[in-house]
C-alpha positions in Angstrom: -127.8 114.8 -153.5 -128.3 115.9 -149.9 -129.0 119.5 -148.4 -125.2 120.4 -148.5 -124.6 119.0 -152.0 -127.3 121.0 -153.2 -126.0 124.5 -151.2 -122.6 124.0 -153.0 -125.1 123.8 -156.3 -126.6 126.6 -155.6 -123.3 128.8 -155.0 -122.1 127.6 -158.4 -125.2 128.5 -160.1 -125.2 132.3 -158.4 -121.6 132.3 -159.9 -123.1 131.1 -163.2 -126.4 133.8 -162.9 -123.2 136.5 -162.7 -121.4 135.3 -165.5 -124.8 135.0 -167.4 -125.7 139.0 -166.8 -122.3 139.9 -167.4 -122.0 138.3 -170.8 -125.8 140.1 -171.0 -124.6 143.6 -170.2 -121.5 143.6 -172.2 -123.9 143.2 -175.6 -125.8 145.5 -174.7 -123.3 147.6 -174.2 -121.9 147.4 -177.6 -125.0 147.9 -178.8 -125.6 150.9 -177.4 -122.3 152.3 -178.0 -121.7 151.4 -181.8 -125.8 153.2 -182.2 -124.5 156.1 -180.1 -121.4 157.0 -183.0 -123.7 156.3 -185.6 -126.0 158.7 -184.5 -123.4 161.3 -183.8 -122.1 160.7 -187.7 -118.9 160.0 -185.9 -117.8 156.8 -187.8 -115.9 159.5 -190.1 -114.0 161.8 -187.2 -110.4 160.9 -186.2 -110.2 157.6 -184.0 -110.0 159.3 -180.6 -113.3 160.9 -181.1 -114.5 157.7 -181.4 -113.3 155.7 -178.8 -114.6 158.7 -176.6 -117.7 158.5 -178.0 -117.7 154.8 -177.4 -116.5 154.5 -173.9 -118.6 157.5 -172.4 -121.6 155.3 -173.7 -120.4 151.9 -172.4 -120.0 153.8 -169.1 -123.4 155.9 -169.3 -124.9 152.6 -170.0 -123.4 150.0 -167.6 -123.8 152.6 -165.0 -127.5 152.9 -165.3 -128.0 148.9 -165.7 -125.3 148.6 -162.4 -127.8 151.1 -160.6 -130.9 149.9 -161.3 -130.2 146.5 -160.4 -128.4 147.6 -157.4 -132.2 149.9 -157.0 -134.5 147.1 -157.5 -132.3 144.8 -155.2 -132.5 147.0 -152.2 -136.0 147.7 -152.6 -136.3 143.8 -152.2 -134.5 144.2 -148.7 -137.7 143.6 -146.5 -138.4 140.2 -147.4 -140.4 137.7 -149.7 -143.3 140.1 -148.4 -142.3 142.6 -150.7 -142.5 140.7 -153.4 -145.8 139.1 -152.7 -147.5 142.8 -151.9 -145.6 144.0 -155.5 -147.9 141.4 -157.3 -151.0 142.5 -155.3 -150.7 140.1 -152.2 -152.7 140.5 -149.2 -151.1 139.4 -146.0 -153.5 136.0 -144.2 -153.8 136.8 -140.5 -152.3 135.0 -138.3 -155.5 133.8 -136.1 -158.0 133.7 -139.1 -161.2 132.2 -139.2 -162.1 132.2 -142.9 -162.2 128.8 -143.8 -160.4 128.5 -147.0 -157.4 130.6 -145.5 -157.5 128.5 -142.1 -157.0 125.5 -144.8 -154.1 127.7 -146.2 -152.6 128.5 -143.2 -152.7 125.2 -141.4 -150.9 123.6 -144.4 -148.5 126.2 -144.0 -148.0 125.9 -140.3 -147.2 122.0 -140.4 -145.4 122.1 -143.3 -143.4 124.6 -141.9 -142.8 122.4 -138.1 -142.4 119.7 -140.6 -139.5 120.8 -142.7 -137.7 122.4 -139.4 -138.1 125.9 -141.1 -139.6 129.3 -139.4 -143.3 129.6 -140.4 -143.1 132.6 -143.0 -145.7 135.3 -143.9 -148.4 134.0 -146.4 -150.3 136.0 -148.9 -153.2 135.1 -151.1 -153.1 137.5 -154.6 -156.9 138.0 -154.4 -157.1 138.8 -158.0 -155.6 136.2 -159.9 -157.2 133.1 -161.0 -154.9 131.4 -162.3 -153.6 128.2 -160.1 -150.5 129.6 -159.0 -147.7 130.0 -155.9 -144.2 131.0 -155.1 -142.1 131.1 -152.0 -140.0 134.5 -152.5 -137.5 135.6 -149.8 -134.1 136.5 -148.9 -133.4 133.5 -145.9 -136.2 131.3 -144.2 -136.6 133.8 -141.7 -137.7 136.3 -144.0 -140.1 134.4 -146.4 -143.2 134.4 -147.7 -145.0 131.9 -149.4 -148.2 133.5 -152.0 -150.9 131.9 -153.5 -153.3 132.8 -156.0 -157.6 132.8 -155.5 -157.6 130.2 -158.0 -155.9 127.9 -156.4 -157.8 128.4 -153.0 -160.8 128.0 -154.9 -159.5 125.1 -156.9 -157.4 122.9 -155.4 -158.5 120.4 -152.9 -156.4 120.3 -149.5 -153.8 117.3 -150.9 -153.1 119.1 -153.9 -153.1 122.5 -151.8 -150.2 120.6 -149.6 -148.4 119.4 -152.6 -148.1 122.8 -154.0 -147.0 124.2 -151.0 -144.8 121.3 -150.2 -143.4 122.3 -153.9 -142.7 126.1 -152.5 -141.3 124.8 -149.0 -138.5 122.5 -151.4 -137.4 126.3 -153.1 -137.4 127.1 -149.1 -134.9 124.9 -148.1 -133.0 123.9 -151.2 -131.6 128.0 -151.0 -133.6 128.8 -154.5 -135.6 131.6 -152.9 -132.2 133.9 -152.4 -130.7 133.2 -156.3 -134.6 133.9 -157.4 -134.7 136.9 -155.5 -131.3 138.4 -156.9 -132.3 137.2 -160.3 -134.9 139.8 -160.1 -132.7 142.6 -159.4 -130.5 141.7 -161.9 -133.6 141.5 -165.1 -134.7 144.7 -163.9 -131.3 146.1 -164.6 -130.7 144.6 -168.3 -134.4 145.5 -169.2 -134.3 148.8 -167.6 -132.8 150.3 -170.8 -135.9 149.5 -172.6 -137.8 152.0 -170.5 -135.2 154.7 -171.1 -135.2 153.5 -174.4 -138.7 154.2 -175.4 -138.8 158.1 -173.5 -135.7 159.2 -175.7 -138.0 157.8 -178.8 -140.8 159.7 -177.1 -138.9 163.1 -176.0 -136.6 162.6 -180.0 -139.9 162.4 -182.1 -141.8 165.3 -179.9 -138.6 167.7 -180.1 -138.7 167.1 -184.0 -136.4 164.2 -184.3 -134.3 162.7 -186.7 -130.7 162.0 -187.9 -128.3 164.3 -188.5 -128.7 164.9 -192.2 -126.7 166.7 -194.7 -127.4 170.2 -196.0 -128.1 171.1 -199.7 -124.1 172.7 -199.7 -122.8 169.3 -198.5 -122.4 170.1 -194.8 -124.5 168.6 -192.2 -126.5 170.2 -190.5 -127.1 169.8 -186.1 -130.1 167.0 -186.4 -131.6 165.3 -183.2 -129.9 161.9 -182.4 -131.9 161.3 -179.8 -134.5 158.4 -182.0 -131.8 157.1 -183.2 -130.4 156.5 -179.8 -133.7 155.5 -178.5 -134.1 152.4 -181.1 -130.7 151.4 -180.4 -131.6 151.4 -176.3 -135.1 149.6 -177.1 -133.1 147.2 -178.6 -130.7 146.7 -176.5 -133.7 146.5 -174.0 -134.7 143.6 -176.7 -131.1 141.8 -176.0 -131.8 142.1 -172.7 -135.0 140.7 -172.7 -133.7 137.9 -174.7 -130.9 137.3 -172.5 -133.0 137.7 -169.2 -135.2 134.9 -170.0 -132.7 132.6 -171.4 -131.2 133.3 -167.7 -134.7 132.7 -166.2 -134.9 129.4 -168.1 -131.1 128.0 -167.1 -131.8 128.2 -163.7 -135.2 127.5 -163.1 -136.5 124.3 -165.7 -134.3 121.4 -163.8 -134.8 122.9 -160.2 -138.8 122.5 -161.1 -138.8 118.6 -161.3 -136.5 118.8 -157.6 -139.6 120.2 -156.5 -142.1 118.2 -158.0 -139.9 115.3 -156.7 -139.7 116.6 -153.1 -142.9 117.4 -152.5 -143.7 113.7 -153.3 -141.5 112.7 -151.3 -142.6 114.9 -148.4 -146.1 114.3 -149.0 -145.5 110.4 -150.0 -148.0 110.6 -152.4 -148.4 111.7 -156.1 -152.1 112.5 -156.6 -151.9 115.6 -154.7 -149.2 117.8 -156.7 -150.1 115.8 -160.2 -154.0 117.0 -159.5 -152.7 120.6 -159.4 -150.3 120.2 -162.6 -153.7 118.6 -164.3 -155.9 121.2 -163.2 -153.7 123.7 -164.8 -154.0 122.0 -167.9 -157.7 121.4 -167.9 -159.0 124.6 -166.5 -158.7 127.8 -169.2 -156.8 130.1 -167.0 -154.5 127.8 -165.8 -151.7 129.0 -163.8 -151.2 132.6 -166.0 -150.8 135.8 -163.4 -151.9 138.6 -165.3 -150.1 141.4 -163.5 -147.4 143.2 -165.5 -144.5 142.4 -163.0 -145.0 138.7 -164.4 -141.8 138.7 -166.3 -139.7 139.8 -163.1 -141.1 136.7 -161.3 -141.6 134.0 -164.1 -138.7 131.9 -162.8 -140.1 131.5 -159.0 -143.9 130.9 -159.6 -145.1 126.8 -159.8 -146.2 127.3 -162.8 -145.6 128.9 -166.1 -147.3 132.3 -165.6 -147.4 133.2 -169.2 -147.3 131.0 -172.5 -143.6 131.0 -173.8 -141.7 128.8 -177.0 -139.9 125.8 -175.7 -136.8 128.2 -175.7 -137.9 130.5 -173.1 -139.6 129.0 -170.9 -139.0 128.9 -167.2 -141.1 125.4 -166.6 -141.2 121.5 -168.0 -143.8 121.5 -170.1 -146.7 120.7 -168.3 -147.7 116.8 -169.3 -143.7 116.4 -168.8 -144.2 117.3 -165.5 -147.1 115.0 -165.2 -145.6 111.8 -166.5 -142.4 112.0 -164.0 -144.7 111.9 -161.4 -147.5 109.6 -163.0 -145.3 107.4 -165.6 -148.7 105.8 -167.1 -150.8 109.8 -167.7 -152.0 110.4 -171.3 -151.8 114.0 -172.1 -154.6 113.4 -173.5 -156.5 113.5 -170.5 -156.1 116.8 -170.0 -158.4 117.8 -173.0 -161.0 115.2 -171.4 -160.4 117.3 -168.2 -160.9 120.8 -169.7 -164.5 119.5 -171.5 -165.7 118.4 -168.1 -164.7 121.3 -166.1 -165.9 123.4 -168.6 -169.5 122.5 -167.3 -168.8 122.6 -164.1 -164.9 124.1 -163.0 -163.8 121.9 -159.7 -164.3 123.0 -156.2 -161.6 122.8 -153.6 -163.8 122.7 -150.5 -166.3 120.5 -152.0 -164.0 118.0 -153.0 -162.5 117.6 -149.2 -165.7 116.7 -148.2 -166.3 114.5 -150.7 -162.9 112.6 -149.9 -164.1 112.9 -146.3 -161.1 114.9 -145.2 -160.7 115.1 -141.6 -156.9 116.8 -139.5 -155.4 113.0 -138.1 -155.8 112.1 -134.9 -153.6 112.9 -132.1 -151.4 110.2 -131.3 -149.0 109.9 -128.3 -145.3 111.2 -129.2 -142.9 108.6 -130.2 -140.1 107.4 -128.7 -137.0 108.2 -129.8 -135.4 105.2 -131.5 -131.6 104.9 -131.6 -131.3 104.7 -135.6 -132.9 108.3 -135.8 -129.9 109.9 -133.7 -126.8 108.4 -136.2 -124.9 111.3 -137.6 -125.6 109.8 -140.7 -128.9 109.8 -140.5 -129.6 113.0 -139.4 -127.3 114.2 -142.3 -129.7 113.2 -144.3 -132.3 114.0 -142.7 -131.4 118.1 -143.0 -134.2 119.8 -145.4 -135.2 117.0 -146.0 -138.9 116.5 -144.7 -140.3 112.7 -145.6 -144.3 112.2 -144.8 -143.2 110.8 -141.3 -142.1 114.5 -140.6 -145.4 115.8 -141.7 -147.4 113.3 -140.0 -145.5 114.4 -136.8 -145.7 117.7 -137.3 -149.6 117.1 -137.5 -149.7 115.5 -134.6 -147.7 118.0 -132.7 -149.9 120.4 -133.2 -153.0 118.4 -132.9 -151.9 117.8 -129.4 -151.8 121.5 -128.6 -154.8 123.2 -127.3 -156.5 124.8 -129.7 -156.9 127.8 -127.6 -153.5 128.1 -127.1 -152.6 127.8 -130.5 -155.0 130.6 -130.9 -153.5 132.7 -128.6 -149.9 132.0 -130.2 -151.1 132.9 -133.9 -152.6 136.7 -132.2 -150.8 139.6 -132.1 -152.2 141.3 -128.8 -151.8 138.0 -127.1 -148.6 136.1 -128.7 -146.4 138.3 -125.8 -147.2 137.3 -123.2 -147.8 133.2 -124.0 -144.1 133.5 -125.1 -143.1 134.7 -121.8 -145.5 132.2 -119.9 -143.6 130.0 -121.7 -140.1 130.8 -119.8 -141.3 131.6 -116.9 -140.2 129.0 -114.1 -142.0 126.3 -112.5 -140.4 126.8 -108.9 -142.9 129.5 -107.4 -140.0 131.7 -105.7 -138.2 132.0 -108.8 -141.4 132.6 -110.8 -142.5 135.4 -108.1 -138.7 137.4 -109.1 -139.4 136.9 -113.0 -143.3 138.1 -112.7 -141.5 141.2 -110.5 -139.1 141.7 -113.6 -141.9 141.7 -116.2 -143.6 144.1 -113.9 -140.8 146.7 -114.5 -140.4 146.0 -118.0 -143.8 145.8 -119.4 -146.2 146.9 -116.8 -148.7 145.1 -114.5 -151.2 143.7 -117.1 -148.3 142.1 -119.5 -146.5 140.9 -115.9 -150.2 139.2 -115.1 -151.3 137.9 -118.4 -147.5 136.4 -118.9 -148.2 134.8 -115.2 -151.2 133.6 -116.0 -150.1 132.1 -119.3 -147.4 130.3 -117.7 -150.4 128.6 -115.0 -152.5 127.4 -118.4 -149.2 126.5 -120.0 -147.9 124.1 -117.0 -149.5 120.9 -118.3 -148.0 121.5 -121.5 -146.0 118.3 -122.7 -142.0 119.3 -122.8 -142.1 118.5 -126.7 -144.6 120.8 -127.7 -143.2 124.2 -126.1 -141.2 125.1 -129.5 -143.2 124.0 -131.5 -145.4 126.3 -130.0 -143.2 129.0 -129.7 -142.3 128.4 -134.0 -146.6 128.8 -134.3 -145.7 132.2 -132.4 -143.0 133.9 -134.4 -145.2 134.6 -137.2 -147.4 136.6 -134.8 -143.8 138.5 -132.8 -142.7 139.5 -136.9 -146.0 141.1 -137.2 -145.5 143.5 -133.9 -143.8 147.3 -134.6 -140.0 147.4 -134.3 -140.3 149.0 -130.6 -142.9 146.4 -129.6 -140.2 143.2 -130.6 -137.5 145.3 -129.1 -139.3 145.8 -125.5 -140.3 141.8 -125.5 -137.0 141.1 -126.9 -135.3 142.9 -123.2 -138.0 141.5 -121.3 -137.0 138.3 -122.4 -133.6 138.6 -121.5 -134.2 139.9 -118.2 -136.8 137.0 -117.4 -134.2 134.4 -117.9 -131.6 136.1 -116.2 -134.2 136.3 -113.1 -133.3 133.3 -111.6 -129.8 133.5 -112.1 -129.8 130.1 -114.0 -130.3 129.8 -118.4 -131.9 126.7 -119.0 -131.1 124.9 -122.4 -134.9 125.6 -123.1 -134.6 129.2 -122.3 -131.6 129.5 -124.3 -133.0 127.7 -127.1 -136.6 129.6 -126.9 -134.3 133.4 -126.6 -131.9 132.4 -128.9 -134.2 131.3 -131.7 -136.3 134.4 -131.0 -133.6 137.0 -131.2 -132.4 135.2 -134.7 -135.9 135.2 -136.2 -136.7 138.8 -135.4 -133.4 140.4 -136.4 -133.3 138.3 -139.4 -136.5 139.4 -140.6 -135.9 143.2 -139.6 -132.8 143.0 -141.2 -132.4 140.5 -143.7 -128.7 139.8 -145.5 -129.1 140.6 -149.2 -125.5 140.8 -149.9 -124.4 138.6 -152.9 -121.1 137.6 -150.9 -121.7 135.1 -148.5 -118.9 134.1 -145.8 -117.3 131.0 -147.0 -115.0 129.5 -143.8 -113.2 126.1 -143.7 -113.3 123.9 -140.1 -109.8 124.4 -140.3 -110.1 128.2 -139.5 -112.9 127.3 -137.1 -111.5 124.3 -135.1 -112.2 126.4 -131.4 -116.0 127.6 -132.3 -116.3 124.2 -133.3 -114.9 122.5 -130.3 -116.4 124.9 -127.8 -120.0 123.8 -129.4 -119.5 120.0 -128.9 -118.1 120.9 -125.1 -121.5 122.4 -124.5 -123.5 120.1 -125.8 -121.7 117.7 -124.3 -122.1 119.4 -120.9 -126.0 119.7 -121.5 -126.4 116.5 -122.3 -124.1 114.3 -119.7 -125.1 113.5 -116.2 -121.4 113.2 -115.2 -118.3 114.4 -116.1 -116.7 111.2 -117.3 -120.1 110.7 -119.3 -120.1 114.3 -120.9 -116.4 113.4 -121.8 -116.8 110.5 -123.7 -119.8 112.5 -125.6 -117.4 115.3 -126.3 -114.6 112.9 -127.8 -117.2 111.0 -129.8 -118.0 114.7 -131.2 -114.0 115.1 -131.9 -113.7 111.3 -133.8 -116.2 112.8 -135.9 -114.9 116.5 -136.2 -111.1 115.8 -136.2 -110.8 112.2 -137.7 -107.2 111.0 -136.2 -106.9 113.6 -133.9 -107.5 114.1 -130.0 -108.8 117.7 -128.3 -109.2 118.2 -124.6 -112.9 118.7 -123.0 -113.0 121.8 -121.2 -116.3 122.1 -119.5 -117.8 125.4 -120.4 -118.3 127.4 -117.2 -121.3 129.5 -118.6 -122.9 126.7 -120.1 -124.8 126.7 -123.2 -124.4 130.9 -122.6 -120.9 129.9 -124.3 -122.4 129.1 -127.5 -122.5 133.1 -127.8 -119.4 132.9 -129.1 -119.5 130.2 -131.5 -122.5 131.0 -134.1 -120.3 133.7 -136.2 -117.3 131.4 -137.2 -119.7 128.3 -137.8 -122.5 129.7 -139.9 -120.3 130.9 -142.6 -118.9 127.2 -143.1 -118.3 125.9 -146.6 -121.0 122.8 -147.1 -118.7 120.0 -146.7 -117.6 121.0 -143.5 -120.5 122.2 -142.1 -121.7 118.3 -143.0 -119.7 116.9 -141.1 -119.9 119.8 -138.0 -123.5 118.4 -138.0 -122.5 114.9 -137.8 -120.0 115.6 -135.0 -123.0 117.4 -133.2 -125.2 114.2 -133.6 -122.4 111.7 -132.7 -121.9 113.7 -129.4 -126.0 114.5 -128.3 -126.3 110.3 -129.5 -123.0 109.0 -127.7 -125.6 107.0 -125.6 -128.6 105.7 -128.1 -130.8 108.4 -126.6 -132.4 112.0 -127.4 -134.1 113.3 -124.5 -136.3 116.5 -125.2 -134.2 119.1 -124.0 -131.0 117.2 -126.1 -134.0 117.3 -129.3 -134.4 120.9 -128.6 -131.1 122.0 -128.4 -129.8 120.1 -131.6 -133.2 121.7 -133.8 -131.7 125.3 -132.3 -128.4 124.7 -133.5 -128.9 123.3 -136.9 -131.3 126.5 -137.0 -129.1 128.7 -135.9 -126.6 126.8 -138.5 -129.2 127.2 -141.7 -129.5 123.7 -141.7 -133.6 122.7 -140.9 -134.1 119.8 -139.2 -137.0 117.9 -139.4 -138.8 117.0 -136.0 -137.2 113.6 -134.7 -139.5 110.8 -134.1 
């Protein structure tokens, strides 16, 4: 199943999550209402009095599960960030030196290049020692991946990339945004079990009890508040029941996806089977000890608390094992746990035993006419092989590390992403270095100017990536701090009176980043448009790509029908150069996003059959077809 199979998966399985909860609340609903008549003594009053009792309960009650959900879901709204700081998570700097969270964060960083995705926040949860990790968030843009000490301290670097790898397949597979509601929607249905237990606190204290009859037959005004309270404890109990039955239908199967695409990313078994086995054999294992466990059991990579076969949210742990290694005895696990009992495994000692060492930079490959066939791009769409990661490595081995320094540091990220668009012709870089001048001051104006001197003998193919190594940093700066770069940067492309498709594609993906991560969409209805409805977004963004990519008319005209063969099958649609070039794509990115899977497919294959009408990617062709599938929330690997 490819990325677009597995979206429409994904939207079926939210519709299933809502049928599951609302199957959940109406139990508990009766519940609640059946103990609320019964503690009234109401069962004997005329009918009306009891259906009045009955619906003001169901109302109290699905009211407070409604709001609490709808609570604990807004207070998600900032990101996978809030999620990893809930569970104790402390944020990894950007530029740090500590050399197990370099390790961390370096694995992060080309994993991320890799897989075509925005680097996203990472947080280590200091005090668990467990071998743990999750990727929590509400889009790409706004993730965070979290890991616990014990598996910095445990894992080596191949099984630290195979769990991560794991994390990044929840990333792109759209599992982060169906956890993340799931959340909400378990602290809803268990919410009763808090309110629950105070009206079995406040009953008991105020002298609880039934009401009872009298000695003259007639009952007397008793306290139906315990009564009430057991009835709401247990339907917290249904609730519980029902939440992890939820947890375990969505969450078993999408655990061996994982497992399988991180081998496949990685191309190599050892690294995420060495972490499954170090779970088994070491006595914490992966358990996370803080209370809000049970919210997040369904995201974490492994099992963070021992559950029966029926509730639990993971494979068991040798099944796991044997998919990946068919021959494993589970038995080995027990000769594992006696040896590390002597002496537990260390992470950092074990990569330099294996001799670790980042690969060697190698010179950029070509790009080869097979890589550029719609089909194979299609496929290619989150879905990172070890030839992505390799590249991604080398991408950034080729970088200065200096400059990468710079990139991943708050007080210098600024300007380095303005040296980057600043122009090579010296009369046009004078008018942008007087524009920066007016919009940030002298010293940003000079430090962007001299960035953009050190930046010149920068290969073409490595400014994004560069720039994606940066946004981590921008997402850290205060909301007036992205807002005044965000202008400057509009302004220093407009300086010269020209975009560039690198300037465009550099703005565009900033702009997206930082107002998706300010602002991140945690609405459960998602725009679902046909191509049909969307034929002129459509056509306009093969026109412009066609226009970028064509060094004549008659050439970018042939590109553009290609795109339509692909698009329209049967059909014909006059190329009408854009006259604002790829400025025109302004338009387009509203209608297109919101495409149902299947169409946006084969949008993406018309996009490749137009930007590969001749055989060839060039780098500013390879830039501007990673921006759009971005820009489309389809991540595309790096092309080799």
């Amino acid at each position: 199943m490819d990325f677009f199979g597995r979206q429409q998966q994904v939207r079926r399985m939210s519709a299933r999550l809502v049928v599951l909860f609302v199957v959940a609340v109406i139990g508990i609903i009766v519940t609640v209402a059946l103990a609320v008549i019964t503690a009234f003594g109401a069962w004997d009053e005329d009918p009306t009095t009891i259906v009045g009792l009955a619906v003001a309960a169901a109302f109290v009650t699905g009211l407070s599960i409604g709001l609490a959900s709808l609570f604990r879901t807004v207070s998600l709204r900032g990101g996978g960030g809030k999620v990893a700081i809930e569970l104790g998570g402390v944020l990894v700097p950007q530029d740090t030196t500590d050399p197990q969270l370099r390790r961390l964060r370096n694995v992060v960083e080309e994993i991320a290049i890799a897989s075509g995705v925005p680097v996203p926040e990472v947080y280590v949860l200091p005090r668990e020692q467990g071998i743990n990790a999750f990727a929590a968030g509400w889009s790409p843009t706004d993730a965070a991946v979290a890991v616990t000490q014990g598996s910095l301290d445990r894992l080596n670097r191949d099984e630290l990339q195979g769990v991560i790898a794991h994390e990044f397949s929840h990333v792109l597979n759209g599992d982060m945004r169906l956890n993340i509601r799931l959340i909400g929607l378990l602290f809803g249905i268990l919410f009763l079990t808090v309110i629950g237990r105070e009206l079995l606190r406040w009953g008991f204290f105020a002298g609880g009890g039934n009401n009872r009859s009298s000695r003259d037959g007639e009952k007397s005004g008793g306290n139906p508040l315990p009564l009430i309270g057991i009835a709401m404890v247990g339907a917290g109990l249904i609730g519980v029941f029902a939440g992890r039955l939820i947890q375990a239908s969505v969450s078993r199967q999408r655990e061996y996806l994982a497992d399988a695409s991180a081998v496949q990313f990685t191309r190599q078994t050892s690294g995420i089977a060495g972490a499954l086995k170090k779970i088994g054999g070491l006595p914490t294992g992966s358990q996370i000890r803080n209370p809000r466990e049970e919210e997040v059991g369904h995201m974490l990579f492994g099992s963070g608390r021992r559950l029966s076969s029926l509730f639990a949210t993971h494979p068991p742990l040798a099944d796991r094992i044997k998919v990946l290694e068919p021959e494993f005895d589970p038995a080995e696990l027990d000769r594992l746990a006696q040896q590390w009992a002597q002496q537990p495994p260390d992470g950092q000692q074990e990569d330099i035993a294996l001799g670790f060492a980042p690969p060697a930079a190698a010179a950029p490959a070509p790009a080869a006419k097979a890589a550029v066939q719609p089909h194979v791009v299609v496929t290619q769409v989150a879905a990172p092989t070890s030839e992505s990661y390799q590249r991604a490595g080398t991408l950034l081995g080729e970088i200065p590390e200096a400059v990468l320094g710079r990139a991943r540091n708050p007080h210098t990220v600024g300007p380095l992403v303005l040296g980057l668009l600043m122009a090579e012709d010296p009369s046009a870089r004078e008018a942008q270095h007087r524009t920066l001048q007016e919009k940030l001051g002298q010293r940003i104006a000079d430090a962007a100017l001299a960035e953009a001197g050190d930046l010149a003998t920068l290969a073409p193919a490595h400014r994004l990536p560069l720039a994606e190594i940066a946004f981590p940093a921008l997402r850290s700066l205060a909301t007036a701090d992205q807002q005044a770069l965000l202008g400057a940067v509009f302004a220093l492309i407009h300086a010269d009176g020209r975009i560039t498709v690198f300037e465009y594609c550099l703005s565009r993906l900033l702009l997206g980043q930082l107002q998706e991560s300010m602002k991140p969409n945690s609405g459960w209805r998602e725009p679902q448009r046909t191509l049909a409805a969307s034929t002129d977004a459509a056509l306009i963004l093969l026109a412009v790509l066609a226009q970028a990519g064509a060094v004549s008319a008659t050439r970018a005209q042939s590109a553009f029908d290609a795109g339509v063969a692909v698009l329209l099958p049967g059909k014909q649609a006059e190329y009408i150069a854009p006259p604002r070039g790829v400025v025109e794509l302004e338009s387009v990115w509203a209608a297109l996003d919101g495409l149902v899977p299947d169409d946006k497919s084969r949008l993406v294959q018309a996009i490749v059959a137009v930007i590969g009408s001749d055989g060839t990617v060039t780098v500013a062709e390879a830039e501007l077809l990673r921006t759009v599938c971005s820009l489309l929330h389809c991540p595309l690997p790096p092309l080799s």
